[in-house]
PyMOL Python script that loads the backbone (N, CA, C, O; Angstrom):
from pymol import cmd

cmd.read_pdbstr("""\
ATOM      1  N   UNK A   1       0.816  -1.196   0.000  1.00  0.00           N
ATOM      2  CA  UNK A   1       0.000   0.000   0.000  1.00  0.00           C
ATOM      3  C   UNK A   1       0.862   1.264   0.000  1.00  0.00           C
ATOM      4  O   UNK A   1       0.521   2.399  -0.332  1.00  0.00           O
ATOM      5  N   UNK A   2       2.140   0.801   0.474  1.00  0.00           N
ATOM      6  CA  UNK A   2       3.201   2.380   0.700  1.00  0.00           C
ATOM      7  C   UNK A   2       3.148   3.281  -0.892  1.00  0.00           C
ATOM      8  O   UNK A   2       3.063   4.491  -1.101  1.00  0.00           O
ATOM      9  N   UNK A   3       3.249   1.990  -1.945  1.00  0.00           N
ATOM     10  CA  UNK A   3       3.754   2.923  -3.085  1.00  0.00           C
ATOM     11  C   UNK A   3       2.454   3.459  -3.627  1.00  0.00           C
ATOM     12  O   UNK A   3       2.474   4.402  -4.419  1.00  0.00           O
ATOM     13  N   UNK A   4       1.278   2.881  -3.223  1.00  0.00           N
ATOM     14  CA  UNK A   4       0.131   3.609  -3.795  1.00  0.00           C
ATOM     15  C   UNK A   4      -0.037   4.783  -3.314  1.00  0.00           C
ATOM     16  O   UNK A   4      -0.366   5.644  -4.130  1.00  0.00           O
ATOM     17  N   UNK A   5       0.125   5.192  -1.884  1.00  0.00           N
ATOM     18  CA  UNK A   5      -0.124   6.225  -1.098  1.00  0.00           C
ATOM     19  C   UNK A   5       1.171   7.198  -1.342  1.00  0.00           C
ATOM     20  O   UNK A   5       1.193   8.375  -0.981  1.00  0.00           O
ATOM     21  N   UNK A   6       2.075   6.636  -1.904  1.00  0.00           N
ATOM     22  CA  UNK A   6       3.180   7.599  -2.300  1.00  0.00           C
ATOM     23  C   UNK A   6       2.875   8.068  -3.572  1.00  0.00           C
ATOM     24  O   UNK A   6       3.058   9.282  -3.662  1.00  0.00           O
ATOM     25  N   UNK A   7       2.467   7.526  -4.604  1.00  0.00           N
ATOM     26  CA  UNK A   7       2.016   7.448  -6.128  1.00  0.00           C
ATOM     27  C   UNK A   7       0.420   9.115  -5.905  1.00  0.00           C
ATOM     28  O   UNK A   7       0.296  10.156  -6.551  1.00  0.00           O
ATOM     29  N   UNK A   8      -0.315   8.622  -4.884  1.00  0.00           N
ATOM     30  CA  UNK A   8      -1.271   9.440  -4.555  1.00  0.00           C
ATOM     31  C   UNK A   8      -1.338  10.948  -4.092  1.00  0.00           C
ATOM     32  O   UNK A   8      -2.215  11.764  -4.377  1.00  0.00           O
ATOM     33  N   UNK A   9      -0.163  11.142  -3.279  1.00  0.00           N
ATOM     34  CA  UNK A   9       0.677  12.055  -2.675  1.00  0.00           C
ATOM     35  C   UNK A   9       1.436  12.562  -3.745  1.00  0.00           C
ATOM     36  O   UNK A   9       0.875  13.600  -4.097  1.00  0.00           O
ATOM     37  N   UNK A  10       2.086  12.425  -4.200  1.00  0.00           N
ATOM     38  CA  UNK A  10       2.611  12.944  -5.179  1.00  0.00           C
ATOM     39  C   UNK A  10       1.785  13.422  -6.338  1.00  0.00           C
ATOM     40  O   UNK A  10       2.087  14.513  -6.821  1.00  0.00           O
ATOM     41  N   UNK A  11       0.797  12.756  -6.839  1.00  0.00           N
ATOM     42  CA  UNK A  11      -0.128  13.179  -8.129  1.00  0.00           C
ATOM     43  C   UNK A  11      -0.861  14.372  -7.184  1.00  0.00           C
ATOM     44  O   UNK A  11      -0.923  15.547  -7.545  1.00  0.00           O
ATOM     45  N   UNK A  12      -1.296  13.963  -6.165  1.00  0.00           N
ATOM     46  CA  UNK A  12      -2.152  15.315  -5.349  1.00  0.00           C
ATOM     47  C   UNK A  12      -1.067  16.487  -5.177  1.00  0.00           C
ATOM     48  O   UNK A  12      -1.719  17.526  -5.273  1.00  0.00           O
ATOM     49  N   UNK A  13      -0.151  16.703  -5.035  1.00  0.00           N
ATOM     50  CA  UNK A  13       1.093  17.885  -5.151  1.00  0.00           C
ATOM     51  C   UNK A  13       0.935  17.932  -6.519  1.00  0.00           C
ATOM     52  O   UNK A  13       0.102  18.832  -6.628  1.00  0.00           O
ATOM     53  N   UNK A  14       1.130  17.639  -7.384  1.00  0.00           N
ATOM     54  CA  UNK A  14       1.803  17.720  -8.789  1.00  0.00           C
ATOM     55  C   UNK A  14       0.477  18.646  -9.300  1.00  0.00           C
ATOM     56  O   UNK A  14       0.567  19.691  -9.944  1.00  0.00           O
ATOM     57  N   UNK A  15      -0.981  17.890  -8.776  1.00  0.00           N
ATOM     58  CA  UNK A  15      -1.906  18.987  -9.082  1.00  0.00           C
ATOM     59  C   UNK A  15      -1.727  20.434  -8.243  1.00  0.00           C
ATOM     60  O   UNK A  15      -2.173  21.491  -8.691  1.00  0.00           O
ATOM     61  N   UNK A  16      -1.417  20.391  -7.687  1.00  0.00           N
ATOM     62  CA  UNK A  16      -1.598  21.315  -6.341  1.00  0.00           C
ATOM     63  C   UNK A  16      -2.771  21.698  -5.852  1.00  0.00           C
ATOM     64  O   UNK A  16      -3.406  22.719  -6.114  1.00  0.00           O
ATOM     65  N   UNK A  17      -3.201  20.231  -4.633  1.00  0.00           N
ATOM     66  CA  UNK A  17      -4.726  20.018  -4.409  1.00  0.00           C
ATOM     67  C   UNK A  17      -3.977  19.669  -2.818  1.00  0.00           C
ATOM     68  O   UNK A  17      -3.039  19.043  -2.325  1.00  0.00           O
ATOM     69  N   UNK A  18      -4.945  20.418  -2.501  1.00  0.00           N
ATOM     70  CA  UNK A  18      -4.871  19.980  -0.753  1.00  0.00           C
ATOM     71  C   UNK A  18      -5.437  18.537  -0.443  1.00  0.00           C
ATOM     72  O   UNK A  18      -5.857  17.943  -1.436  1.00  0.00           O
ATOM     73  N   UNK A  19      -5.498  18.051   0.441  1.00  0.00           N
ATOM     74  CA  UNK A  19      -6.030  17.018   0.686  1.00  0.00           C
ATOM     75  C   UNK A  19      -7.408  17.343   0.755  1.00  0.00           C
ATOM     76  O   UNK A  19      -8.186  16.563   0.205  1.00  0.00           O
ATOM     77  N   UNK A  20      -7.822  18.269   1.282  1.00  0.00           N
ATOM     78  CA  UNK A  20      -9.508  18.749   1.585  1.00  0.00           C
ATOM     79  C   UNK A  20      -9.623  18.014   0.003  1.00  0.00           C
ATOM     80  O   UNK A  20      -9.955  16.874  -0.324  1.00  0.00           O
ATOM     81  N   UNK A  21      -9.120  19.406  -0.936  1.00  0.00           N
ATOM     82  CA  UNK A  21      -9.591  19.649  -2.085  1.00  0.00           C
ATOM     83  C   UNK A  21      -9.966  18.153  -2.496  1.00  0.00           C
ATOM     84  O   UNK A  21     -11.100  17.699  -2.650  1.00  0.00           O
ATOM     85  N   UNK A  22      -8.319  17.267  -2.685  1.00  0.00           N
ATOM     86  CA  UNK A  22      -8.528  15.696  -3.657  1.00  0.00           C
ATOM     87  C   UNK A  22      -9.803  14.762  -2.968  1.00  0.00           C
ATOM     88  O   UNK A  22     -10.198  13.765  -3.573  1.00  0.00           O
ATOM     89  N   UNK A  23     -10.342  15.120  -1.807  1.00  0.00           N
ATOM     90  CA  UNK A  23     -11.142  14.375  -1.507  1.00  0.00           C
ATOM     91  C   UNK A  23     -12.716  14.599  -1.773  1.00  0.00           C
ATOM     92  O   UNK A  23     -13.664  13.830  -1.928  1.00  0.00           O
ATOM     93  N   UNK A  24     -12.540  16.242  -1.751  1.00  0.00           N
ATOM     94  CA  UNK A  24     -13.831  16.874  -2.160  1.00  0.00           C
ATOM     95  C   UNK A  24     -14.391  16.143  -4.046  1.00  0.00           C
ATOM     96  O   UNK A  24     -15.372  15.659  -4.611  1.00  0.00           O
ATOM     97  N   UNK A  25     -13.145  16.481  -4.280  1.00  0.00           N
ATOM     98  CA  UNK A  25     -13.460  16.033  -6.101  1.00  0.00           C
ATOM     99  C   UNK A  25     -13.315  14.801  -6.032  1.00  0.00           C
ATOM    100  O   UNK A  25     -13.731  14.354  -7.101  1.00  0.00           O
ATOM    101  N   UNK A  26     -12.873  13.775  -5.225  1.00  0.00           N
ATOM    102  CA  UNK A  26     -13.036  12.445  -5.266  1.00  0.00           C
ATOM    103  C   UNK A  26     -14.164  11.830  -4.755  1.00  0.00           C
ATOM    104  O   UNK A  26     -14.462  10.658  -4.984  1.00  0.00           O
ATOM    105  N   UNK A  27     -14.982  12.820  -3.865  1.00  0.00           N
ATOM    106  CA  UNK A  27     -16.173  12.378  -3.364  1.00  0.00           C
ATOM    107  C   UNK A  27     -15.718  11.235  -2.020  1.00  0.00           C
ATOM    108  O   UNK A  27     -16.248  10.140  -2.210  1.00  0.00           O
ATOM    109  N   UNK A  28     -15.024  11.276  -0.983  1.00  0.00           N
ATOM    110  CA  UNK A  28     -14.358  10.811  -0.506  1.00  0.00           C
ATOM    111  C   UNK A  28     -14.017  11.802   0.868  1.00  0.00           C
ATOM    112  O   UNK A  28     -13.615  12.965   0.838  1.00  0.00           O
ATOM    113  N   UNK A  29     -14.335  10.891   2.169  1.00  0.00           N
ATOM    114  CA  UNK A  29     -14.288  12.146   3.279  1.00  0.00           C
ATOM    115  C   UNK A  29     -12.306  12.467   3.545  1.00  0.00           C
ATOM    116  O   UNK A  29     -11.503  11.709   3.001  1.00  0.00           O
ATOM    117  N   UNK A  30     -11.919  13.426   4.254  1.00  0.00           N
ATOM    118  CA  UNK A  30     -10.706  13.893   4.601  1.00  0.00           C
ATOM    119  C   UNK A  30      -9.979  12.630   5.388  1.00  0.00           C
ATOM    120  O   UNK A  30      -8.842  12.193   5.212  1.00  0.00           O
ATOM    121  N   UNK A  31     -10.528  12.389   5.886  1.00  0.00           N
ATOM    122  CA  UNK A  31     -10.230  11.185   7.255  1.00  0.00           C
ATOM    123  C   UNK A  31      -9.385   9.772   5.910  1.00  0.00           C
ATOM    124  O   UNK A  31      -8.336   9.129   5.894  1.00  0.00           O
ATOM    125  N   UNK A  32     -10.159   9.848   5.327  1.00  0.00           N
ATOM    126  CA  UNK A  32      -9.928   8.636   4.343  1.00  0.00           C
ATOM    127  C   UNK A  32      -8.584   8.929   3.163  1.00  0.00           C
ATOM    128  O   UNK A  32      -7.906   8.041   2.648  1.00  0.00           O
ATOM    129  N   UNK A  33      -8.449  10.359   2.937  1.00  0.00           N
ATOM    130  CA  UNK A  33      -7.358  11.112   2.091  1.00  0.00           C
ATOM    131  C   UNK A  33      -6.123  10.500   3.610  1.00  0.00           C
ATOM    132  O   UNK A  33      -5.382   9.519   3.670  1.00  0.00           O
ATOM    133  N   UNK A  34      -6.320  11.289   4.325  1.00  0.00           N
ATOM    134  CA  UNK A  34      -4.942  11.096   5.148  1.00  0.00           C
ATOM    135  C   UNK A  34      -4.830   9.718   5.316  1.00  0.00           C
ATOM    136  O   UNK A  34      -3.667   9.400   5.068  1.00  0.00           O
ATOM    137  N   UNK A  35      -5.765   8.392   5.741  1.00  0.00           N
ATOM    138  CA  UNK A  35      -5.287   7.243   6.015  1.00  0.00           C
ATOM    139  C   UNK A  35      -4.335   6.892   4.624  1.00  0.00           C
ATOM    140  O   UNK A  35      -3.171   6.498   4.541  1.00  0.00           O
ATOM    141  N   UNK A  36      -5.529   7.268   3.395  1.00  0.00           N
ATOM    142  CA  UNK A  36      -4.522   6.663   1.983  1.00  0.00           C
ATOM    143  C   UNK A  36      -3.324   7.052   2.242  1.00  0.00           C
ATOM    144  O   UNK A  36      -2.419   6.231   2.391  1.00  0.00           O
ATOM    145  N   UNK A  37      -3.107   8.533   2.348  1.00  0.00           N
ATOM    146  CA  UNK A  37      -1.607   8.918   2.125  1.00  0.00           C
ATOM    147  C   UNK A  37      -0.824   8.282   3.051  1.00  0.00           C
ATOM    148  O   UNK A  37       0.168   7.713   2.595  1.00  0.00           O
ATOM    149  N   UNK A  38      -1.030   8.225   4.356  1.00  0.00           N
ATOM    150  CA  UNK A  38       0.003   7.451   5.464  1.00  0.00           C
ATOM    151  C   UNK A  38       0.211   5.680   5.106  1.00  0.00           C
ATOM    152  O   UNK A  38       1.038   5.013   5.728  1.00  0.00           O
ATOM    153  N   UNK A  39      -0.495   5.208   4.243  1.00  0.00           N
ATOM    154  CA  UNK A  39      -0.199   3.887   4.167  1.00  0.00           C
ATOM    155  C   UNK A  39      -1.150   3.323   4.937  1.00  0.00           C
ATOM    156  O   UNK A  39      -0.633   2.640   5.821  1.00  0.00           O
ATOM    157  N   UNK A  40      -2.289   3.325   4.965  1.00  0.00           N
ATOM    158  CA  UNK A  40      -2.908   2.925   6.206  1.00  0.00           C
ATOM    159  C   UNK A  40      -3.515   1.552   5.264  1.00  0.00           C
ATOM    160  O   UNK A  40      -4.110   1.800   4.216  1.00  0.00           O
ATOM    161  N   UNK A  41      -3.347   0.305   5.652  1.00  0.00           N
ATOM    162  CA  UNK A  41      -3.847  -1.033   4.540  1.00  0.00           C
ATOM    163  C   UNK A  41      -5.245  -1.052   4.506  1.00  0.00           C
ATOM    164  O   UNK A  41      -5.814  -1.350   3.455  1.00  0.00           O
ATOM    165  N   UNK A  42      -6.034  -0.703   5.777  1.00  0.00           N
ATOM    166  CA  UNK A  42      -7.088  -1.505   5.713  1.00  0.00           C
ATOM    167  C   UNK A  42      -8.367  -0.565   5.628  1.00  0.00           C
ATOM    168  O   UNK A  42      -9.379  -0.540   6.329  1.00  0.00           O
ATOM    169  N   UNK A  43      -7.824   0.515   4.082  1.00  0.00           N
ATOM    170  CA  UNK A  43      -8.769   1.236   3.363  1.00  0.00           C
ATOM    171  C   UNK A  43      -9.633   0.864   2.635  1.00  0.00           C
ATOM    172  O   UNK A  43      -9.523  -0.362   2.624  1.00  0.00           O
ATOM    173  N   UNK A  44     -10.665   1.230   1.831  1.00  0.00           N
ATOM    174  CA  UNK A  44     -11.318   0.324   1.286  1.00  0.00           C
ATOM    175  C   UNK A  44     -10.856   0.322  -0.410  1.00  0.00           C
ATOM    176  O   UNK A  44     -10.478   1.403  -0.862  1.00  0.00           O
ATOM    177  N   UNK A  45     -10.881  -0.657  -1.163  1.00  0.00           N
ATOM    178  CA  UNK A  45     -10.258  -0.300  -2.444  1.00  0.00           C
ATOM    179  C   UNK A  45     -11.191   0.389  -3.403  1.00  0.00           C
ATOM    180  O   UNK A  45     -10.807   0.953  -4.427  1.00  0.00           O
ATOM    181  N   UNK A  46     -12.285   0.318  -3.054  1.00  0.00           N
ATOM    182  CA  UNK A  46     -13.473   1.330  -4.001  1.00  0.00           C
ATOM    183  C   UNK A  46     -13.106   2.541  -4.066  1.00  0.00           C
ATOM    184  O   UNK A  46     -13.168   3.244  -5.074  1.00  0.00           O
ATOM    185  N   UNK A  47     -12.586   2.949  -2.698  1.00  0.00           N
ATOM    186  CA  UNK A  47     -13.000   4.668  -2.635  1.00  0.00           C
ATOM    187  C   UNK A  47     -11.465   4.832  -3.067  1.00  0.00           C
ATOM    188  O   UNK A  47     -11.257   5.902  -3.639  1.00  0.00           O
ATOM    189  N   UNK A  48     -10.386   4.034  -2.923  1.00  0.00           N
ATOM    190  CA  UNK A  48      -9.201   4.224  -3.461  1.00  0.00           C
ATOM    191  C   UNK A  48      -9.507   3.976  -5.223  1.00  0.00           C
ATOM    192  O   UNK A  48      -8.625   4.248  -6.038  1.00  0.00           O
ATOM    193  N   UNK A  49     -10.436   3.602  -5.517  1.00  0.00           N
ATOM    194  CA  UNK A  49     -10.475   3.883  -7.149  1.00  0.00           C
ATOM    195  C   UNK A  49     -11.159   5.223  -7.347  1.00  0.00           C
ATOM    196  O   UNK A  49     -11.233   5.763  -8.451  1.00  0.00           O
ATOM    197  N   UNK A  50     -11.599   5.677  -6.357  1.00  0.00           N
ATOM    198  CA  UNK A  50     -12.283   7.098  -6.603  1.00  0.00           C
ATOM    199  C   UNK A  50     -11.845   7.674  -6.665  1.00  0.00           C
ATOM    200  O   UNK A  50     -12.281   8.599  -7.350  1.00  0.00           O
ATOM    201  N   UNK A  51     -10.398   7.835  -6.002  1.00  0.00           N
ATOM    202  CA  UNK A  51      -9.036   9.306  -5.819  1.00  0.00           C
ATOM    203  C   UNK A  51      -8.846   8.454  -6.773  1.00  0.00           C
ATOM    204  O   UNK A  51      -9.485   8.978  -7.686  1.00  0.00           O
ATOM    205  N   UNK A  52      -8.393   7.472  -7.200  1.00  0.00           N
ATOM    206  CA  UNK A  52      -7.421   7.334  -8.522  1.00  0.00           C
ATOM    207  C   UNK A  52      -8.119   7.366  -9.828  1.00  0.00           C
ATOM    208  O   UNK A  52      -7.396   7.655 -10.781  1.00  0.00           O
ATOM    209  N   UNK A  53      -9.263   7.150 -10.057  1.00  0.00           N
ATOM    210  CA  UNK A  53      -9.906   7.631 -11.092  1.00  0.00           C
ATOM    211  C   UNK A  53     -10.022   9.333 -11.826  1.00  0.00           C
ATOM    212  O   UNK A  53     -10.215   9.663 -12.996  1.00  0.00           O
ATOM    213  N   UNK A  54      -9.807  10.192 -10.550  1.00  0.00           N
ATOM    214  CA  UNK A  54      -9.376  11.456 -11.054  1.00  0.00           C
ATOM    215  C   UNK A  54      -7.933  11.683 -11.487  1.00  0.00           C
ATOM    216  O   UNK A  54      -7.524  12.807 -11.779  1.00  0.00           O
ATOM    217  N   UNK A  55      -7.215  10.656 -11.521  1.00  0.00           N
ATOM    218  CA  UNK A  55      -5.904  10.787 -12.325  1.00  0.00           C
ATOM    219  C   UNK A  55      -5.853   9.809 -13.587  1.00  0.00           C
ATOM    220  O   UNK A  55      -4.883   9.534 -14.293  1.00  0.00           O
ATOM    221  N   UNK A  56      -7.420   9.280 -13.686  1.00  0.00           N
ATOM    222  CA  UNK A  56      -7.533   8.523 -14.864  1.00  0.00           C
ATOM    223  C   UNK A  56      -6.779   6.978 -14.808  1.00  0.00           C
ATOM    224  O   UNK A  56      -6.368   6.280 -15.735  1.00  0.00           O
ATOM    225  N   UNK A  57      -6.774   6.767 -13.469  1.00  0.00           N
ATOM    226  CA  UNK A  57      -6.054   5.301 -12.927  1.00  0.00           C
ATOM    227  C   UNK A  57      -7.243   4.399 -12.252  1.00  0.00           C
ATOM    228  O   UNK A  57      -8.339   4.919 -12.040  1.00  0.00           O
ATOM    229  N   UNK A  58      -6.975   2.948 -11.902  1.00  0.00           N
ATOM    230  CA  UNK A  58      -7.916   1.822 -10.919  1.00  0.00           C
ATOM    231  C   UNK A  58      -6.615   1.104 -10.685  1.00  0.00           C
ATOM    232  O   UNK A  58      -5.556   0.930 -11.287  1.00  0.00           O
ATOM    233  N   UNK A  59      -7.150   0.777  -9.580  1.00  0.00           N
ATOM    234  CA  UNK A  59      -6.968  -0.620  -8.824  1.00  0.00           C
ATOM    235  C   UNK A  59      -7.371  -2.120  -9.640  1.00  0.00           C
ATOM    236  O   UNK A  59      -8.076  -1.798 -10.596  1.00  0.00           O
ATOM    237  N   UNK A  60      -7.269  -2.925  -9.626  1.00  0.00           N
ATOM    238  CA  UNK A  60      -7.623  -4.472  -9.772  1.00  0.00           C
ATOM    239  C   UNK A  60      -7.037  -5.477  -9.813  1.00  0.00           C
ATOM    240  O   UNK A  60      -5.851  -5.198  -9.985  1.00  0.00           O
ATOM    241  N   UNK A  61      -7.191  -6.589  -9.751  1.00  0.00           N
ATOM    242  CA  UNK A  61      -6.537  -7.710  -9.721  1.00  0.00           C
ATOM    243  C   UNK A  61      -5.417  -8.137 -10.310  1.00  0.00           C
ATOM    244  O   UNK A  61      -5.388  -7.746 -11.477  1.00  0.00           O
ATOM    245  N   UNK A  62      -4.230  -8.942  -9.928  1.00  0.00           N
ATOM    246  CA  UNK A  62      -3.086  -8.660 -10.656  1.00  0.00           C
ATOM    247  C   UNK A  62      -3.067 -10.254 -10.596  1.00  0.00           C
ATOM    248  O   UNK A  62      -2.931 -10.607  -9.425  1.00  0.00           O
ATOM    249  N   UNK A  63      -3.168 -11.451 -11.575  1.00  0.00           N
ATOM    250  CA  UNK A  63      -2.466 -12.429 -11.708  1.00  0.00           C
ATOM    251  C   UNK A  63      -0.606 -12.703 -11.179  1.00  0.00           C
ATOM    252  O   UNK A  63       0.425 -12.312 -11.728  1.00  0.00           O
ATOM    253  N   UNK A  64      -0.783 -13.410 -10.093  1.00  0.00           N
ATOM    254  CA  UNK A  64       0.390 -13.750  -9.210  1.00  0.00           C
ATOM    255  C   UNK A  64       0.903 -14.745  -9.555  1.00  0.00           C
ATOM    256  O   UNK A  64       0.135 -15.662  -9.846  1.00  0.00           O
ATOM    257  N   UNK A  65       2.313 -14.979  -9.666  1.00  0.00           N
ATOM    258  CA  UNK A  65       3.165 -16.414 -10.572  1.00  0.00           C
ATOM    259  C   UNK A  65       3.185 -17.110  -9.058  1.00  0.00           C
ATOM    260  O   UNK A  65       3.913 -16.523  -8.258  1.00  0.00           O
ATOM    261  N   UNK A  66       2.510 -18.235  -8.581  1.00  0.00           N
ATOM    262  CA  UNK A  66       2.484 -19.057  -7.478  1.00  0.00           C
ATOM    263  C   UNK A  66       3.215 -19.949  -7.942  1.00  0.00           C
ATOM    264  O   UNK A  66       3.479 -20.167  -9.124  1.00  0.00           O
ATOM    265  N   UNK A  67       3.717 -20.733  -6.605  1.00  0.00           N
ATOM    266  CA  UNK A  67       4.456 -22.039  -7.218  1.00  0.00           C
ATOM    267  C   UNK A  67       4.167 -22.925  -7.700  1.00  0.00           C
ATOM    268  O   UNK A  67       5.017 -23.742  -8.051  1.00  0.00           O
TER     269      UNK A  67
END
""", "prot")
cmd.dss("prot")
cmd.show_as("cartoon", "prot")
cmd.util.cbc("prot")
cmd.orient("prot")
């Protein structure tokens, strides 16, 4: 979750969007902006497609090479 919340943090600077702001346009409360950004795991992945959908990004499933 670190590099998503780093990936997130950074696109939210690069816009130059406060956290209020990225959450307001993400539809997404403040409380939930700061857990993303700190790494917090046990966010929900919906509303993390909601901030990342305003950078034109998702989340989903990644096929894993098991043994």
């Amino acid at each position: 979750m670190t590099r998503i919340a780093e990936q997130i943090k950074l696109r939210r600077k690069t816009y130059g969007l406060t956290q209020a702001e990225l959450a307001a346009r993400a539809g997404v409360g403040l409380r939930f902006v700061r857990d993303l950004e700190q790494g917090k795991i046990s966010v929900r992945m919906d509303k993390v497609n909601q901030v990342l959908a305003l950078f034109g990004e998702e989340l989903g499933p990644v096929k894993m090479n098991v043994l």
